[in-house]
N, C-alpha and C positions, 0 to 999 in steps of 0.2 A: 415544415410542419408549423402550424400556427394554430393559438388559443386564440378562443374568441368569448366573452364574459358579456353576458345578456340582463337588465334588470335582474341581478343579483341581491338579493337581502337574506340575510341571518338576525333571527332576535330570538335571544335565549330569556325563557321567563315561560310562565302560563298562558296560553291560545295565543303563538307568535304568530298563527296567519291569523288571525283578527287583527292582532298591530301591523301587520302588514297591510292589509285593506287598507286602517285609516292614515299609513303612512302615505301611500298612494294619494290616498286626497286630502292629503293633506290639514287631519283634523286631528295631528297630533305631533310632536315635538319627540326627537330622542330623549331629550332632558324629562318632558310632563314621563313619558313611555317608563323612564329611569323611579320614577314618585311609587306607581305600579308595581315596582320589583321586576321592572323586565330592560333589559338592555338589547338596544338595537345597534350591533354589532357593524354590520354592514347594510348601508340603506340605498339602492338602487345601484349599484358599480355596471358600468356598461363601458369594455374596454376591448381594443382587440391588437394582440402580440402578431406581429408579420414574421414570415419566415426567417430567420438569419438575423430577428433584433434581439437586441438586449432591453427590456420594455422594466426600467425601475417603478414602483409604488413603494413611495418615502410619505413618512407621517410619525409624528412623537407616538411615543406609547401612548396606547388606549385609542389610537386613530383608527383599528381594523384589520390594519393591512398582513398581520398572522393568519388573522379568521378569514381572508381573504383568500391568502393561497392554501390553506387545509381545504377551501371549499374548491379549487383547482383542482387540487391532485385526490382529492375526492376521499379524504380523510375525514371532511365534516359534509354533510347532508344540508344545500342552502333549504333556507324557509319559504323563497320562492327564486324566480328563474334560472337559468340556461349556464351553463359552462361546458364549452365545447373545444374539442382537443380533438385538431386533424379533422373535423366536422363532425367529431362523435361526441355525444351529448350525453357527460358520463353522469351528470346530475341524474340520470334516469334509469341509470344502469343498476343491476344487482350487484353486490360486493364483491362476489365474484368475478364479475367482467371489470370494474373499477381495479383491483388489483392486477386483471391482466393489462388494463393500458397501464398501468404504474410502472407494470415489470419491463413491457417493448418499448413505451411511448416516452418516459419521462423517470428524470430521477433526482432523486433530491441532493441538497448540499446542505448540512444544518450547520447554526452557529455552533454547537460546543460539543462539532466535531462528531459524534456518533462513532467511533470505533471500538471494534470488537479490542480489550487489553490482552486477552489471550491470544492473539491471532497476530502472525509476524505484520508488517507492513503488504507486504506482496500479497496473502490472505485475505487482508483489508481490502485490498485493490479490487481484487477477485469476487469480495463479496457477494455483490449483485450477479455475475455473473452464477456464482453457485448456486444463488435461489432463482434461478430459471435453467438452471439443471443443464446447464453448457457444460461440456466433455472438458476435465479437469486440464488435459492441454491447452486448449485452445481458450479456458479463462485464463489462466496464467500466464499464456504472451498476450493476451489483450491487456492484463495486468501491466507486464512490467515494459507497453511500449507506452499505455496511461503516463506510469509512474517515470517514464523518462521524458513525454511530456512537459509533466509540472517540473522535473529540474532532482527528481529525485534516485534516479537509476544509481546504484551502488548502497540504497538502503533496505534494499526488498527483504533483509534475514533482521531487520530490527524490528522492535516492539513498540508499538505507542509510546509508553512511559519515557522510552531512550530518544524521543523526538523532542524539539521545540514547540509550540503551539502554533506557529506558522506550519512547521512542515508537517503537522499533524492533519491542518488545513487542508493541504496539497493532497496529502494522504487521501483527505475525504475528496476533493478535486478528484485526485486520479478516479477513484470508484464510479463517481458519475462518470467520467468519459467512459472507462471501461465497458459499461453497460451498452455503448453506441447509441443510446436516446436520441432524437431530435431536439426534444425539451429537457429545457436544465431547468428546475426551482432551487432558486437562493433566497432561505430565512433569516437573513441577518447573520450572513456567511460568516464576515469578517469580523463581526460585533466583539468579538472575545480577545481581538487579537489589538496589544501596542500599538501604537499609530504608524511608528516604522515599519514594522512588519505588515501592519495592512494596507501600507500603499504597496508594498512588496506587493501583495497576495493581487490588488487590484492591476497592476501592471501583466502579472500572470494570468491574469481572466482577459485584459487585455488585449494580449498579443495572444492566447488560446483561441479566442475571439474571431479575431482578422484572420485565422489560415481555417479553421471549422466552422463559423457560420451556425452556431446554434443558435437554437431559438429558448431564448433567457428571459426568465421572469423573474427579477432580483427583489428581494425585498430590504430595506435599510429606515431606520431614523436619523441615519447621517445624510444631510444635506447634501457637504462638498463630495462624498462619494457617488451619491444619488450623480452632482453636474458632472462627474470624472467618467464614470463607465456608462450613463443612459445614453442611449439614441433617444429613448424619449422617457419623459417623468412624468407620474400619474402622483399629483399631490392628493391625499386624505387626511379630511380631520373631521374629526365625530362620527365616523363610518363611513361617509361621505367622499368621494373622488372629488375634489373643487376645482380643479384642475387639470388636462394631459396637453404635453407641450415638448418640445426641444428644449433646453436649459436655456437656451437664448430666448428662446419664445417666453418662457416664462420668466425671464430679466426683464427682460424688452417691453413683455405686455400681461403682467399679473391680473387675473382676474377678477382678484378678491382686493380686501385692505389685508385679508390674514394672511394671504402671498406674498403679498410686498411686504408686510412685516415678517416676513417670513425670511425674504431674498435681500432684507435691509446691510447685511452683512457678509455679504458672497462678492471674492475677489473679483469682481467684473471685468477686470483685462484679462483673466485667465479663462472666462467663459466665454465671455463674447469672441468670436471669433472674424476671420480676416471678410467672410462673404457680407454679413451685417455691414462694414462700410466702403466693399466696392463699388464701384461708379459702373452701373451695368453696361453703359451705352453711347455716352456721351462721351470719353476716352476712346472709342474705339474705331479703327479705320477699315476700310477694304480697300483692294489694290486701283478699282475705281472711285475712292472717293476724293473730292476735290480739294485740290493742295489749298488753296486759298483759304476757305474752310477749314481745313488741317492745320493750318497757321493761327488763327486764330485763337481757336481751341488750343495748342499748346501756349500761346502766348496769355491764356485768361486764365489758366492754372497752371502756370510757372513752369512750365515741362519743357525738358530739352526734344521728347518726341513722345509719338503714339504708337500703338498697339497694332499691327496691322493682321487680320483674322481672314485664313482661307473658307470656304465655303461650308465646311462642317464645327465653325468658330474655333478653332484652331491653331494656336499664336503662329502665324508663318514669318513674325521678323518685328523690325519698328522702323517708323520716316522720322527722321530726325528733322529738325528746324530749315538744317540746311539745304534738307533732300527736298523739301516744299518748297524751298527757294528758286532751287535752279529750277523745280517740274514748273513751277510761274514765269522764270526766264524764259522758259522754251517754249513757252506758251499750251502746253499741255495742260489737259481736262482735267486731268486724273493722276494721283501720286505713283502710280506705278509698282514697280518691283519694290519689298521689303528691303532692309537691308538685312542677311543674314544671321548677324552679331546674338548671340544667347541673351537673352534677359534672366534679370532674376525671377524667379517665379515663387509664390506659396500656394500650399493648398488651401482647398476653400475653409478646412473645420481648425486653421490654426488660431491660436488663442493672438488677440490682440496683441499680449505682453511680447511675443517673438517676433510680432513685424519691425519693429523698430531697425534690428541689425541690416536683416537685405534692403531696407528702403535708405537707409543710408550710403548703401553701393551702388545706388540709381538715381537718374535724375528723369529718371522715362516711366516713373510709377513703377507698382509690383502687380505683375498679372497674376490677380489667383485660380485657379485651375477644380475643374472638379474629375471627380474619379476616373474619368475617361477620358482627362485631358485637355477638358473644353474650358473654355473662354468664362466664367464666374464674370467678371469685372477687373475693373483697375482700380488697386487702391494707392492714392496720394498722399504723400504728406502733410499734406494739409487737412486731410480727409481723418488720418490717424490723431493728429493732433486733437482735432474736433471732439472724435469721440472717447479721446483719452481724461478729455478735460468734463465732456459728459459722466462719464461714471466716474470721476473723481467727486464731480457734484453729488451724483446720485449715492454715493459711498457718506 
């Protein structure tokens, strides 16, 4: 299931579609609109959630990004265009059909927890399922398979009060899952919680994540949160999207100055990841490619050997210095057969800071690998150096 967010504006004040027109053509400024007594909340957002992402919109308070997902879940009425859920275009719908996609389609996670105090934990879980009038068994094991889930099975007879603010968290966790939505909305989930406990909570969304594949629209003003759990990050500031990007993308290539002053302070070896500085192409061999050339090439980046890729890029092995030797002794074309031996390998989304250990174990580069096991690139030591000493600069 996928959101899809259309020339989206909200402006609260007197005739907000006349400031909408002259927003449009631009014959008027949030700021002058602000002189008026009208705030333009959100000014054009045009964004779209894929199936299975986790799609963050980070921005300081007063950026939009609340007014933004009320206008999602269809809590605020935009002032003009489109928000569409599963291709239904609930900006247009009567209140009533808005609370039916609420109830099937999507369900919320609030920062400060939302739970009923009277209602044990396992009740809590259950909630949602109660107001869409599911048969009292079958909320209560959806309940308590939620609530073992998040890590909380043996709390189901407790009460709010008798929890932590983490697992009070969970608690609201489990209730979204409960409900089996496609869409999850997160308002500044973690916002309330410790910094221990909210990397806690964020390792739990996590790993929830990788085995259910929902489709997440997170909201945060924490940045390093925002680079920990987005697939991709939608910056706003003054109602304005200025930005959507991968966290590297938007390290690597800020749009704005108010980006980069933005991102002036972001651990960059812990974002930037292993694919950003593999060597796509030029490290890498087939079983016919030619040893003399293969020598080369290892010889001009200090490698003891190369990468050697079957047909569907697929590490099948690596020619060592010496393997290119003898295939030129023997007067052969072509390096021939791999040799077997395992390489170390990373994946493509590891953060720079963990290449360091297995490139140490190798003198043959680290092949990084993407989801399916394919050939990303080789990255060198020398390659890592480079870009370690880059974001030391840019830090």
């Amino acid at each position: 299931m996928e959101i899809r967010v259309d020339g989206l504006y909200k402006v609260f004040g007197p005739d907000p579609a006349e400031a909408v027109q002259r927003l449009r053509l631009g014959a008027v400024t949030a700021e002058e609109l602000r002189e008026e007594g009208k705030t333009a909340a959100v000014v054009d957002a045009n964004f779209h959630v894929r199936p299975g992402e986790t799609f963050v919109v980070m921005g300081l308070s007063g950026s939009g990004k609340s007014t933004l997902i009320r206008m999602v879940n269809g809590l605020l009425g935009p002032t003009a265009g489109h928000v569409y859920v599963d291709g239904q275009d609930i900006s247009t719908m009567s209140a009533k059909n808005v609370r039916l996609v609420r109830q099937n389609s999507m369900s919320m996670v609030f920062q400060h927890f939302a739970l009923l105090p009277h209602r044990t934990v396992l009740d809590n879980a259950a909630y949602g399922l109660q107001v869409r009038d599911r048969p009292k068994g079958e909320r209560l094991k959806k309940a308590r398979e939620s609530l073992a889930l998040v890590g909380l099975d043996g709390w189901e007879d407790q009460f709010p009060q008798q929890l932590s603010g983490g697992m009070r968290q969970r608690v609201g966790l489990a209730r979204a899952l409960a409900t089996g939505t496609d869409v999850m909305l997160m308002d500044e989930a973690f916002s309330a919680l410790d910094p221990l406990i909210r990397r806690e909570m964020q390792d739990q969304l996590l790993q929830l994540q990788a085995s259910l594949s929902k489709t997440i629209l997170f909201i945060t003003h924490d940045l390093n949160e925002a680079m920990r759990i987005g697939d991709r990050i939608a910056m706003m500031r003054d109602g304005r999207i200025v930005q959507i990007g991968t966290a590297e993308d938007i390290l690597s290539r800020p749009a704005t100055d108010y980006v980069a002053q933005f991102m002036r302070d972001v651990d960059r070896v812990r974002v930037l990841t292993a694919s950003l500085v593999a060597n796509r192409d030029e490290l890498v061999l087939h079983a016919d490619s030619d040893p003399a050339a293969a020598l080369r090439t290892m010889r001009a980046h200090g490698l003891a050997g190369l990468v050697v890729l079957d047909a569907q890029r697929r590490v099948a092995g690596f020619v060592t210095e010496a393997d290119a030797e003898r295939a030129l002794a023997a007067g052969r074309a072509q390096v021939g057969t791999p040799s077997a031996a395992v390489l170390p390998t990373a994946r493509h989304d590891t953060p720079l800071a963990e290449l360091c250990t297995p490139l140490s174990q190798t003198n043959c580069g680290l092949a990084v690998l993407d989801p399916d096991e394919r050939l990303v690139g080789v990255v060198t030591r020398g390659a890592l150096l480079n870009a370690l000493g880059e974001t030391s600069a840019a830090g």
